[in-house]
N, C-alpha and C positions, 0 to 999 in steps of 0.2 A: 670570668673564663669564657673564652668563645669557641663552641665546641667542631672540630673539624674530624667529619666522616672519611673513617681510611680503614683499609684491611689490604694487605701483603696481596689477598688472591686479585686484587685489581691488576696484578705484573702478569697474571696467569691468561690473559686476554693476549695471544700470540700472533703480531701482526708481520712479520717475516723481517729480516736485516735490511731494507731498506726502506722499510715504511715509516712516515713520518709520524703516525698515532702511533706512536712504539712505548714499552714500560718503563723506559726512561725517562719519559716526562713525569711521571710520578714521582718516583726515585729523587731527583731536582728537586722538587717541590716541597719534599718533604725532609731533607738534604736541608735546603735553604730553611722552613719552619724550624728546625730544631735549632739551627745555630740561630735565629732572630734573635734581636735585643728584648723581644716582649716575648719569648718563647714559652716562660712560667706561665703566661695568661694563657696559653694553651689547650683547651683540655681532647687529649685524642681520643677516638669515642671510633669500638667499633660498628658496624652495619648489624643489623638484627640478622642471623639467616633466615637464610629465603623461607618464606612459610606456603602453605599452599593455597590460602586467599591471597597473595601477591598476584596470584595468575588473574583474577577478577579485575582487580586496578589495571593489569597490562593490558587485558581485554576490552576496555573501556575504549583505548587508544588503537588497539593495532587487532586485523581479523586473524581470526583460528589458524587460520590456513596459511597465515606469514608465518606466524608464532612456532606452528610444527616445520616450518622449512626451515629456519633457524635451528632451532633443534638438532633436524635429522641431518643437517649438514654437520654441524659438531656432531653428531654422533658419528657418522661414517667418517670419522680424522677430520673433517677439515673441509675448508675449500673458498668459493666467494661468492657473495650476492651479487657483485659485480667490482668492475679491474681496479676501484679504489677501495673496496669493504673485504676485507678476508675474516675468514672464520677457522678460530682453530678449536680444537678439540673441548677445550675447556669454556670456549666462547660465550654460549649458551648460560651458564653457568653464572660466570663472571656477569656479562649482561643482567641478570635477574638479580644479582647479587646490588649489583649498583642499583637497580629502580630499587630497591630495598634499603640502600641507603638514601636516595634521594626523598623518599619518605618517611623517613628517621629523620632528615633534613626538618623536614614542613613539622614533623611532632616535635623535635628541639626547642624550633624557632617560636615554636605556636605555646608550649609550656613556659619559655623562658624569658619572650618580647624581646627577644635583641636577636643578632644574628648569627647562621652557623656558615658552614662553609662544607659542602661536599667536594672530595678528592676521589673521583674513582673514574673509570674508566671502562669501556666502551662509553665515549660521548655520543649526543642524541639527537639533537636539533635539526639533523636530515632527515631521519626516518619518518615515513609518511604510515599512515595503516597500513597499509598491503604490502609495502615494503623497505628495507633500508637502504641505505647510500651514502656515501661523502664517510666512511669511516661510519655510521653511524647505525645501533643494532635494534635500540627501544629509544619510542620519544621519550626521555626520563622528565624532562622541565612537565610535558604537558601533562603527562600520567600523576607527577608531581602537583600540578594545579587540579587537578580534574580530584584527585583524591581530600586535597586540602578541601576543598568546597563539601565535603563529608563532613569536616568536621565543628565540632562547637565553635558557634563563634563568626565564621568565614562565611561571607557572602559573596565579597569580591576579591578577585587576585587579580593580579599582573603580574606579564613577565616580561621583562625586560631583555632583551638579545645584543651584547654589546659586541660577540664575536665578528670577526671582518666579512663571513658570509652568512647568508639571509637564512635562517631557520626554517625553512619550505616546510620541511613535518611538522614542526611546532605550529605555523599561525595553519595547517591544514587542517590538524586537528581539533582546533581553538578557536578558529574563528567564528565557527558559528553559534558559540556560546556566550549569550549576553553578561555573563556574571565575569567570565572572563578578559581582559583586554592584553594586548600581545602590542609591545613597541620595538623595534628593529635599525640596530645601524646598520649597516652593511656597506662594503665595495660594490660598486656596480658602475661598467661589467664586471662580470667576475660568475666563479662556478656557487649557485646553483643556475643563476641566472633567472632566479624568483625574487619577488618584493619590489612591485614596482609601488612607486609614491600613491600611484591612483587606487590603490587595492585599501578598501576602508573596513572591510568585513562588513558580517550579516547585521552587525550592532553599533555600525561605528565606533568600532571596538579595536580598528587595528591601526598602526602607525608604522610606516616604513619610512625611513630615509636614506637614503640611496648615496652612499658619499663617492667622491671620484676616486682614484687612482691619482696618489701624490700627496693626498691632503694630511696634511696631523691638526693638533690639539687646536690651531686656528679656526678649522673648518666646523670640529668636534662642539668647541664650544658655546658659538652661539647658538646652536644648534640643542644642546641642554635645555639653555636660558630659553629661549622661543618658543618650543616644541615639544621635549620630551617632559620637562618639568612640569607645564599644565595639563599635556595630556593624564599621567600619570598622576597627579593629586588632583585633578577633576573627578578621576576614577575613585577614588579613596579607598584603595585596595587594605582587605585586611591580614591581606600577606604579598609579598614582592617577590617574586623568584626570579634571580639572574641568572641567565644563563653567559655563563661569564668564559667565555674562549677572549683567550689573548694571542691570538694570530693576527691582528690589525697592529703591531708592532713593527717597528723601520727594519730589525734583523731577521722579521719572518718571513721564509720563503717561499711560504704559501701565498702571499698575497701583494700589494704593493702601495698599505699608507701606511703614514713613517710614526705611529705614536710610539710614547716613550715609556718605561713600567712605571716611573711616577702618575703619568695621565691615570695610571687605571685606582689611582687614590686618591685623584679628585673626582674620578665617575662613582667612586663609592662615596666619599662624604655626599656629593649632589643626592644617591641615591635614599643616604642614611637621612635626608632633608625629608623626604616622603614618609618614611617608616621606620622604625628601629627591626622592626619584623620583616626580615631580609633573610632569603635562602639562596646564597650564592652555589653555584654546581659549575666544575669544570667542564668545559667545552672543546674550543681548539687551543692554539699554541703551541709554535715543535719547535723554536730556537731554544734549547734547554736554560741558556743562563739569562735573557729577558723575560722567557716565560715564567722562572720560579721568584723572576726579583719581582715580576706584577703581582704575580700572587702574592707576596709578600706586603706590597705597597696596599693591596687590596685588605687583607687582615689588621696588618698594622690600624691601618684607618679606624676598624670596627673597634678594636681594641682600648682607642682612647677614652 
C-alpha cells in the first residue's frame, strides 16, 4: 500500500476565482486516485494535527517575525504577501497543517522503506526565511529535510525539484547544509529567475540545471543519465524528497516546456533507481486534467 497524505481542509487554503493555485487542483487529483486502475493499493492517510512543536521544525526554516506576519494576516481575513501569494483567513492554518503532513510524509517513508506521496496544499519551494512568494507560505520540502535529519537512521537527504521553476527558498535554506544536497530542473528564463548552473552551494551540495523554453522529454533525458543520477547516488541519501510540481507540462500555462504526464513516470522509476525511501509532495501544476494524469503516472509507478 502506498500511503498518500490528504485532508479536505487542504480546499480551505482560499486563493480567489482566478488563481491558478486554486482547490481544484486537489479535487482532480484525488478525482483521478480513486477511479485509478491500482486504486486498492492506495492507502489515504490523514495529516496528524498541527501540534505545538510543529512551530520548532518551521522555525528552523523561516524567522519569527515571517511566521507572525502570516499569521496575523489571516487573522485580520485575509490579504497578500505579495500580487501572486494571497492569504485567506484560513491560510495560516492550512499552511501548518501541510508541513505537518509533509512530516508524516518523512515518518511514513522512514518506518516503511518505500514511498509515500503528500497531496496538500499551500506549496513551498518559493518561500525563503523571511518570506513567501510565487504562491508559496512555508518551505514544506526543506522543513521536511531539515526534520528528517532528526531522525534514526538519516544522515543524508536529498531533494530533488522536478517542478518547471527553481526552488529559490528551498536550495536558500539548504544550501549551506553539508548533509543535505538540493538538485533542480527548471525553465530558465522563467519566474523566480533563481538557479543558475554556476550556483554549487556551501558543500557542493547543489545542482541546478537550467532547461530552455520548448524543450520536452529529449532535453530532460540525458540530462537524468549524465547529471542528475550521479549526483544523487554519489550523495547516497537516506531519504529523497521530491518536490514534485507538474507545471513543466506542454498544457501548463504557467510555463513553456512541453513534457507529457507519462515523462513524470519515467522520472520516478529513474528516481525509485536511487531509493525506495521516496517522499513525493506536491508542488505546482494548474492544468487540472495533465496535472492529475502526472500524479497518477507518478503513483502508478511506486506501486509496481
Amino acid at each position: 500500500m502506498l500511503p498518500v497524505i490528504y485532508s479536505d481542509e487542504f480546499l480551505d487554503h482560499i486563493t480567489g476565482p482566478y488563481h491558478p493555485e486554486k482547490p481544484e487542483r486537489l479535487r482532480a487529483i484525488v478525482n483521478a486516485l480513486k477511479t485509478a486502475n491500482f486504486a486498492e493499493k492506495i492507502e489515504w492517510v490523514n495529516p496528524q494535527p498541527v501540534k505545538p512543536e510543529l512551530m520548532s521544525w518551521i522555525e528552523i526554516a523561516h524567522h519569527q517575525t515571517y511566521i507572525k506576519k502570516v499569521k496575523d494576516i489571516a487573522s485580520s481575513g485575509g490579504g497578500y504577501l505579495d500580487g501572486d501569494t494571497p492569504i485567506s483567513p484560513r491560510s495560516y492554518d492550512v499552511a501548518l497543517l501541510a508541513v505537518s503532513a509533509w512530516l508524516d510524509g518523512v515518518n511514513e517513508v522512514l518506518t516503511r522503506e518505500n514511498p509515500a506521496f503528500v497531496l496538500a496544499r499551500p506549496p513551498g519551494h518559493h518561500a525563503e526565511s523571511d518570506t513567501g512568494m510565487g504562491f508559496c507560505l512555508f518551505s514544506n520540502a526543506a522543513i521536511a529535510a531539515l526534520y528528517a535529519l532528526q531522525q534514526a537512521g538519516v544522515n543524508r537527504v536529498a531533494i530533488l525539484d522536478w517542478d518547471v521553476h527553481h526552488g529559490n527558498g528551498t536550495q536558500a535554506i539548504v544550501e549551506t547544509h553539508s548533509q543535505i544536497a538540493y538538485c533542480s530542473l527548471h525553465q530558465y528564463p522563467a519566474y523566480p529567475g533563481t538557479g543558475k548552473a554556476s550556483e554549487k552551494g556551501l558543500h557542493n551540495n547543489v545542482l541546478n540545471l537550467p532547461i530552455p523554453p520548448g524543450s520536452d522529454i529529449t532535453t530532460y533525458q540525458p540530462l537524468w543519465e549524465s547529471l542528475i543520477l550521479p549526483f544523487l547516488t554519489k550523495f547516497q541519501p537516506d531519504l529523497l524528497i521530491v518536490s514534485a510540481g507538474y507545471d513543466a507540462l506542454e498544457d501548463d500555462g504557467l510555463a513553456s516546456v512541453n513534457l507529457q504526464p507519462e515523462d513524470f513516470g519515467l522520472f520516478t522509476e529513474h528516481s525509485l533507481g536511487i531509493t525506495r525511501k521516496i517522499l513525493f509532495g506536491l508542488e505546482g501544476g494548474y492544468d487540472l486534467q495533465t496535472l492529475s494524469k502526472s500524479v497518477v503516472a507518478t503513483i502508478e509507478i511506486c506501486c509496481i
